[in-house]
C-alpha positions as CSV (number, residue, x, y, z in Angstrom):
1,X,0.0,0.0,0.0
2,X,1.6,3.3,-0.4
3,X,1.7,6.0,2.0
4,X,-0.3,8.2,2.8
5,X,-1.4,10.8,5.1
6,X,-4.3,10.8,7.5
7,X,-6.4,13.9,9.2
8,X,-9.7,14.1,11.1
9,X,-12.5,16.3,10.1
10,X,-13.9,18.3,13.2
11,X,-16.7,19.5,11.2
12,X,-18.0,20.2,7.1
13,X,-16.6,22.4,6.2
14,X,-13.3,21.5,7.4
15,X,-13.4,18.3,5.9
16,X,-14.5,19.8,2.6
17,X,-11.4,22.3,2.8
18,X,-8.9,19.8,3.3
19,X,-9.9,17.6,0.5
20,X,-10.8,20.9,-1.8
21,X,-7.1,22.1,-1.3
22,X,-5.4,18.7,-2.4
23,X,-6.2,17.3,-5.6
24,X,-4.7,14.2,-4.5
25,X,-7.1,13.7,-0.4
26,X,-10.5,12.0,-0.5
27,X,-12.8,11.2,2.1
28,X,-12.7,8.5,4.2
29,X,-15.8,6.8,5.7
30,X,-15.9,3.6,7.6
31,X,-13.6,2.7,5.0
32,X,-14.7,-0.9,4.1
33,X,-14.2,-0.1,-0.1
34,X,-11.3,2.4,-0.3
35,X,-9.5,0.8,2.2
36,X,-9.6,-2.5,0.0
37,X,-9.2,-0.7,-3.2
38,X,-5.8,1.1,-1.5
39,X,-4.7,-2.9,-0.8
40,X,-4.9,-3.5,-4.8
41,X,-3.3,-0.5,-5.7
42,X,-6.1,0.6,-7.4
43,X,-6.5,3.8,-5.2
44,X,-3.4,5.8,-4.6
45,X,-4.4,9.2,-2.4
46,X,-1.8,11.2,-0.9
47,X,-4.5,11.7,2.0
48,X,-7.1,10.6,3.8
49,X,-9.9,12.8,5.7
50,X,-11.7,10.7,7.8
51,X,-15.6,11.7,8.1
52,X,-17.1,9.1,9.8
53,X,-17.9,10.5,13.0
54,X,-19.7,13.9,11.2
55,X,-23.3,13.9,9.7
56,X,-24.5,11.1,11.8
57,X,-28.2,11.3,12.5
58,X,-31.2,10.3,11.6
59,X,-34.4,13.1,11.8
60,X,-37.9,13.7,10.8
61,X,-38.1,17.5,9.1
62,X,-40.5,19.6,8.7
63,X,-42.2,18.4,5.7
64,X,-42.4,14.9,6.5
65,X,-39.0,13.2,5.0
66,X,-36.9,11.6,6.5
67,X,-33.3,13.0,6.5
68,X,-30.1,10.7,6.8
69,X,-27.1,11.9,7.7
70,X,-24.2,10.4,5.4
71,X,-22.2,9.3,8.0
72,X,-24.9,6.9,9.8
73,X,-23.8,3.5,9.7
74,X,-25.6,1.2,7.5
75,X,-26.5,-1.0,10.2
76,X,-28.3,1.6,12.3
77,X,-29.8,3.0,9.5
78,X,-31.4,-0.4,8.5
79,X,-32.8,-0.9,12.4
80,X,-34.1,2.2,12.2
81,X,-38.4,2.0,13.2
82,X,-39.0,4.4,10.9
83,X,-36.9,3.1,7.8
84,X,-38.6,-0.8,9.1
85,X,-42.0,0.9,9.0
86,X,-42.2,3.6,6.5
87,X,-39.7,2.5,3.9
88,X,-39.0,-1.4,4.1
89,X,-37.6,-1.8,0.8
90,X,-34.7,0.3,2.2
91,X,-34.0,-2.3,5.3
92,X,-34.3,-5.0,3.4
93,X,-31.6,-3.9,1.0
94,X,-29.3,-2.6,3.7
95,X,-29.9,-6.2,5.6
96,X,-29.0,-8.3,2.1
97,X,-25.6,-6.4,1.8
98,X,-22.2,-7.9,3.1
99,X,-22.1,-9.2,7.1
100,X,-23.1,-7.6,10.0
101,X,-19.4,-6.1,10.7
102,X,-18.8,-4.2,7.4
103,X,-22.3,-2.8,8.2
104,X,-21.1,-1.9,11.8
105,X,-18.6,0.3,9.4
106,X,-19.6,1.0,6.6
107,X,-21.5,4.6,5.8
108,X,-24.5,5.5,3.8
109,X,-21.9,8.0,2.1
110,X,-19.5,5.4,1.2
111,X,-22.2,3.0,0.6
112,X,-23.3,5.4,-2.1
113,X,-20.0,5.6,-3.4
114,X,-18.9,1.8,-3.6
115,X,-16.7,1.1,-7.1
116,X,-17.3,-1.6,-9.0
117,X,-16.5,-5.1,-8.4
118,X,-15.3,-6.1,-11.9
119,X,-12.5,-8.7,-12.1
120,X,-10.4,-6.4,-14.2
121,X,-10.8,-3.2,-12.3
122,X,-9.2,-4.6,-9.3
123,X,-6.7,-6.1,-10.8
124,X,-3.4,-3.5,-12.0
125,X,-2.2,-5.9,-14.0
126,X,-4.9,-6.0,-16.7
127,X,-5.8,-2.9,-18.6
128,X,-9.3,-1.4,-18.0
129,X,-10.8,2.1,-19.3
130,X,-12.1,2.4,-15.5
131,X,-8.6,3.3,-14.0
132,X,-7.4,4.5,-17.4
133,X,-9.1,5.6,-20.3
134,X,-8.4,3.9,-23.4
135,X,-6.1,0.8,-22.0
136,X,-9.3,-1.0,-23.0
137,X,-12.5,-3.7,-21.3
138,X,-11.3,-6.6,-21.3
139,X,-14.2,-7.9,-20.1
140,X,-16.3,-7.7,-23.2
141,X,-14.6,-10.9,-24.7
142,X,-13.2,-12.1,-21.1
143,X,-14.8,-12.6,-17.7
144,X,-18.5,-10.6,-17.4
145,X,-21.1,-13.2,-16.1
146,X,-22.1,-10.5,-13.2
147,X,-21.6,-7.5,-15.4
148,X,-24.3,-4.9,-17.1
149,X,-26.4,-5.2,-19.6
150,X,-28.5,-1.8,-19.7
151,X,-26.5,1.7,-19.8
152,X,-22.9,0.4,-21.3
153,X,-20.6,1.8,-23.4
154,X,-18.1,0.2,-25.9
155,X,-15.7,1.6,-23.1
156,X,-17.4,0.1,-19.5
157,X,-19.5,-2.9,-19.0
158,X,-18.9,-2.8,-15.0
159,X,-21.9,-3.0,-12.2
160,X,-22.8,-0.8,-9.4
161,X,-22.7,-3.0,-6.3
162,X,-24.8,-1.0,-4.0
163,X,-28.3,-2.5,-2.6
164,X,-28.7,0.5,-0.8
165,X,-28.6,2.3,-3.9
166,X,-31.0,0.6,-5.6
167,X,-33.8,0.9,-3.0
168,X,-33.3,4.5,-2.8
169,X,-33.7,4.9,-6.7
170,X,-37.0,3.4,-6.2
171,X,-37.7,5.3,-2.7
172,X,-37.5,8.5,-4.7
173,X,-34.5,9.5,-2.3
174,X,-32.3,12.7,-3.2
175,X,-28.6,13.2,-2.3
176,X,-27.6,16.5,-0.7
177,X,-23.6,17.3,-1.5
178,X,-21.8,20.5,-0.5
179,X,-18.5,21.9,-1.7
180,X,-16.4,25.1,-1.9
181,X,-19.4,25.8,-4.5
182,X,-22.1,25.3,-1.5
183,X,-25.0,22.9,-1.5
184,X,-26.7,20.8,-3.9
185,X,-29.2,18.1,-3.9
186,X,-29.1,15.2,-6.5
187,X,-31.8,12.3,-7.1
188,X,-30.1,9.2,-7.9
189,X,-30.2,9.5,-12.1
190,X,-28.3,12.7,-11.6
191,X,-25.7,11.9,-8.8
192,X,-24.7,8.8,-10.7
193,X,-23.2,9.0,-14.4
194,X,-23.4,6.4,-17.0
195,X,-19.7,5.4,-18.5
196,X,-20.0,6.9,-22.0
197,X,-16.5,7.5,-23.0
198,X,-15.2,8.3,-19.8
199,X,-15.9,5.4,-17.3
200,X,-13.5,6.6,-14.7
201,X,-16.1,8.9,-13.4
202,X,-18.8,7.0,-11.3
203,X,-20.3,10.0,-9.8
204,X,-21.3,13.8,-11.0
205,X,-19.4,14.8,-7.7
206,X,-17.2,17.4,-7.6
207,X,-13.4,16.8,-6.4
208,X,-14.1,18.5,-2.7
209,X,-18.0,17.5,-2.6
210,X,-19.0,15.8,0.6
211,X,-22.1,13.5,0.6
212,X,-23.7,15.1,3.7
213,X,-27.1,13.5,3.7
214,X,-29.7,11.3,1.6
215,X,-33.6,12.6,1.8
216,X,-36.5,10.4,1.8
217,X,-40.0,11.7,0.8
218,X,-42.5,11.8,3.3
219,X,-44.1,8.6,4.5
220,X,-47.8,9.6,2.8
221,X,-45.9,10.4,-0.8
222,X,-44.7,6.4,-1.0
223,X,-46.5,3.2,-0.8
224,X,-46.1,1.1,2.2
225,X,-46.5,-1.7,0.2
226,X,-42.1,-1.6,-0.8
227,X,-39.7,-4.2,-0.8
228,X,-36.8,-5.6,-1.6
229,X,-35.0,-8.8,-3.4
230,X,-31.8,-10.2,-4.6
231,X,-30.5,-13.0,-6.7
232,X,-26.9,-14.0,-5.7
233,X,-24.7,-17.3,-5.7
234,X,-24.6,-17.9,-2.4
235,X,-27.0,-17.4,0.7
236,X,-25.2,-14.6,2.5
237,X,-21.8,-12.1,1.8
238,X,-22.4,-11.7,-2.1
239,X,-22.6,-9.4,-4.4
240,X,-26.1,-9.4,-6.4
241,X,-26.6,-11.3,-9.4
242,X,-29.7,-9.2,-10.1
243,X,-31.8,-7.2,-7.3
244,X,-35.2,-5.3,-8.0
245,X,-36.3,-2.6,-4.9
246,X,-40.1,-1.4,-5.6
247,X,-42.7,0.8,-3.9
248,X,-46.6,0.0,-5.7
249,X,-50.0,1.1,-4.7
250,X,-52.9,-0.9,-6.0
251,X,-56.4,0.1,-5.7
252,X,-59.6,-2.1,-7.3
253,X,-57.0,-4.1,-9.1
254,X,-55.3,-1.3,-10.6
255,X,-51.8,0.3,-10.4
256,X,-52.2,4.1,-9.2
257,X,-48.7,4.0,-8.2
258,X,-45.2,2.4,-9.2
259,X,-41.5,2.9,-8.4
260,X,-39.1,0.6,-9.5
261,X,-35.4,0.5,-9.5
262,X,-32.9,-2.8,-10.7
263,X,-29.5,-3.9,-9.3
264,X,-26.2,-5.0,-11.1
265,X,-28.0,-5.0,-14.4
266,X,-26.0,-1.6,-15.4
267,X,-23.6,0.9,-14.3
268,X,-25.8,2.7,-11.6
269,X,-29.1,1.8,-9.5
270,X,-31.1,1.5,-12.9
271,X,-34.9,3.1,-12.7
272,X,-37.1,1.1,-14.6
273,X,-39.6,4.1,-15.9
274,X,-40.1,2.4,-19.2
275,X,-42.0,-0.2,-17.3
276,X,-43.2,2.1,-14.9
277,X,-45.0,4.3,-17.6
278,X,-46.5,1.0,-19.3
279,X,-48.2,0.0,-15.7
280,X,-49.0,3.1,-14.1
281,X,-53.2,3.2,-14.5
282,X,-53.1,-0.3,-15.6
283,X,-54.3,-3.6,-14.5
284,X,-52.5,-4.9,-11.6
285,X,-51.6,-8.7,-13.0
286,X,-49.2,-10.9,-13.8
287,X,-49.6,-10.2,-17.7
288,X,-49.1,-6.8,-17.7
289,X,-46.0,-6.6,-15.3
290,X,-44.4,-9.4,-17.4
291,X,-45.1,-7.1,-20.9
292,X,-43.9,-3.9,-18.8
293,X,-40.7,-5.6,-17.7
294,X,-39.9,-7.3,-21.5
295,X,-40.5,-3.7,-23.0
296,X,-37.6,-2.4,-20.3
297,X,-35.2,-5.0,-20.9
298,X,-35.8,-5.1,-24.9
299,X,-33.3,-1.8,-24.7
300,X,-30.2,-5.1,-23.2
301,X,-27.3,-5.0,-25.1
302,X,-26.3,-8.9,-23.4
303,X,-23.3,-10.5,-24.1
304,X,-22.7,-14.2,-24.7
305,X,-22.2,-15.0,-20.4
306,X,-24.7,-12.8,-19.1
307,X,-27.8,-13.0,-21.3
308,X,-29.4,-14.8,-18.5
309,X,-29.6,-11.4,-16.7
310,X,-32.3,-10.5,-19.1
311,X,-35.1,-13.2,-17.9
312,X,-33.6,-13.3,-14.7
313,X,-34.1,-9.8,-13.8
314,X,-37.4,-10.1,-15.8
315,X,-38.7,-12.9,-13.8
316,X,-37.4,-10.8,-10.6
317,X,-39.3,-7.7,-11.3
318,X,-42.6,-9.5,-11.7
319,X,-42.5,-11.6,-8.8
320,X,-41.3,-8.6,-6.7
321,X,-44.3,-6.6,-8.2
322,X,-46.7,-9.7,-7.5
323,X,-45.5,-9.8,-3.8
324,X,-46.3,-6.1,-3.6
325,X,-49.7,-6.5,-5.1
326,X,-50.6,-8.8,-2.4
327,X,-49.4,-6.3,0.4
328,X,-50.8,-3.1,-1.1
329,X,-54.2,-5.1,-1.1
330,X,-53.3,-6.3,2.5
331,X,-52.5,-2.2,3.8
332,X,-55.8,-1.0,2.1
333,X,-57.9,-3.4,3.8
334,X,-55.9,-2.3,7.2
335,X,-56.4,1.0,6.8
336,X,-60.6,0.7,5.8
337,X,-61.1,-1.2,8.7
């Protein structure tokens, strides 16, 4: 590993100073990515500023979301009542990802911020446009079973790894940064950037930009009826396969309401709203989430290993949205009695 320097923020804005300042700092979190990624060699900062102890609550505000503070652990952000009872797509995410130590650790900001887990991106010895533009993706004619199939370029077929991620795509959740240029809030299509020709850039951050804390709309403005699941190849301590989070509200078998975000099917939590136009107003069945879900996927661009992403991920979504049926159905009948 090579060596580096290490400072702790006492607040924001110092933290966002010290990194703005050196091109070559970044923020440190609980540190259970970067850390690993500074092993490889992959990441070589001058300087680390640790954050983890700032931005670490969890509140109600005044309009009803719920703000999350980018330092709060993953682990107490899943156990959270309100995030059990008002958002359970987002616990259940948090709850499928890595073991219960790295979620001791591990931060909603550096959740967020994961890089991928692509067998040639971690290794220095192979080329890959990630860490250098135009070495080449070895991946398109080598190893990419768990890679994308939806939002690549001829550059990047790499995955985003985050469950989190993909829960709060479908949540509607936005991500407030701030900088030397102030604050700005982000939904999860703008904070995270498709490869195009320059894959090295995961993020729209800014260098200096601190992830400082992730809104969720107000419990009334998304369905209880959320939830969360994940195809992987082993029961626990993997990375998905495929993942679908979704909110739906159903009323006299029809959908009024539908939110729906896939996992490691492309480079970032990928928001189904192809399928979520075709089903919004529309019967609530089997039929129709199946013919919503084949019009998203038709856009694939599969290769020869993972092509089986495409019914997988298919298959996911509608059993997912069949589950949510059921509960939507089950919450109505709660609240009218």
């Amino acid at each position: 590993m090579k060596p580096f320097a290490f400072a702790r923020a006492s607040d924001v804005a110092a933290a966002i100073s010290s990194v703005s300042d050196d091109e070559n700092a970044v923020f440190l979190g609980g540190g259970t990515n970067l850390v690993d990624l500074m092993r490889l060699g992959v990441a070589r900062p001058d300087r680390l500023v640790d954050v983890s102890g700032l931005s670490r609550s969890i509140t109600e505000i005044e309009s009803g979301a719920l703000r999350i503070g980018g330092g709060v652990r993953n682990s107490d952000l899943a156990a959270d009542l309100r995030v059990r009872r008002w958002y359970p797509a987002l616990s259940q995410a948090l709850l499928s990802g890595a073991s219960g130590q790295l979620r001791n650790m591990a931060t909603v900001g550096g959740n967020l911020l994961q890089r991928t887990r692509c067998l040639y991106f971690q290794d220095v010895s192979k080329p890959c446009n990630k860490r250098e533009i135009g070495s080449g993706c070895p991946a398109r004619t080598g190893v990419h079973r768990d890679l994308a199939i939806l939002g690549t370029s001829s550059a990047c077929i790499a995955t985003h790894p985050s469950d989190m991620a993909v829960a709060l795509a479908a949540l509607d959740a936005v991500v407030e940064v701030q900088g030397p240029e102030g604050i700005r809030t982000l939904g999860l299509d703008e904070f995270y950037r498709l490869p195009g020709d320059d894959p090295t850039r995961d993020t729209t951050l800014q260098h200096g930009e601190l992830i400082t804390a992730i809104e969720l709309p107000a419990p009334s403005a998304i369905s209880l009826a959320s939830g969360y699941r994940k195809v992987r190849d082993r029961a626990s301590y993997a990375f998905a396969v495929a993942s679908v989070a979704a909110a739906l509200t159903v009323a006299d078998g029809a959908v009024q309401d539908v939110r729906l975000a896939f996992g490691a099917v492309a480079p970032r939590p990928w928001r189904a709203r192809t399928a979520e136009a075709l089903l919004h107003g529309g019967p609530a069945t089997e039929t129709a989430f199946s013919a919503a879900l084949a019009e998203e996927f038709s856009a694939a661009e599969a290769l020869p290993d993972n092509a089986f992403k495409v019914p997988l991920a298919t298959n996911l979504g509608v059993a997912m949205l069949q589950e949510l049926t059921r509960g939507s159905a089950a919450v109505r009948a709660g609240d009218e009695s």
